[in-house]
C-alpha angles and dihedrals in degrees: 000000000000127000098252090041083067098041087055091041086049095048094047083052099048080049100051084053099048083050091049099051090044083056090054100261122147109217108228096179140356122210094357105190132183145142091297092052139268131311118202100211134003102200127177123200125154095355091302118120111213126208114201141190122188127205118186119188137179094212146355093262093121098027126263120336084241092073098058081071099081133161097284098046085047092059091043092063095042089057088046087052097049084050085054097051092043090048092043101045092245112130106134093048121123109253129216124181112200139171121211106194119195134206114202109187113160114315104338124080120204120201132204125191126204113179128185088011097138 
């Protein structure tokens, strides 16, 4: 991955934090990794625990971010998520798996959040 691809990665995910936390969620982990693959956020509000990927893009070349996020992303994360809960001690907490997908064009950002949409 190129330098700039991370910086923007890295900004999308400092904004879908930001965003989080405005909407009352608490941030449990950022860029959780282990052997089952990587989570972007782990976020808690209401005693919900929150997975979410986060796909930041500069234009619609290739669609909407959201659809970077495919079945097989989608079951690495949950494996990732089910390590998580094992390691953590968490195993009777309400999931919820989101995407925040993020447009950068020029100088505005738009965010879009999909919870609970895997």
């Amino acid at each position: 991955m190129t330098e700039a691809r991370q910086r923007l990665g890295k900004k999308g995910e400092d904004a879908a934090c930001a965003y989080l936390e405005r909407k009352g969620y608490v941030i449990c982990r950022r860029n959780y990794r282990c052997r089952y693959g990587e989570i972007d956020i782990i976020a808690a509000k209401g005693g919900e625990l929150s997975f979410v990927e986060v796909k930041t893009r500069r234009n619609l070349n290739f669609g909407l971010p959201r659809l970077a996020v495919t079945y097989a992303k989608q079951q690495k994360i949950r494996s990732a998520a089910l390590f998580y809960l094992q390691q953590e001690n968490r195993h009777q907490q309400m999931l919820s798996f989101d995407v925040i997908e993020i447009l950068v064009e020029g100088n505005v950002a738009r965010l879009h959040h999909l919870p609970h949409c895997f």
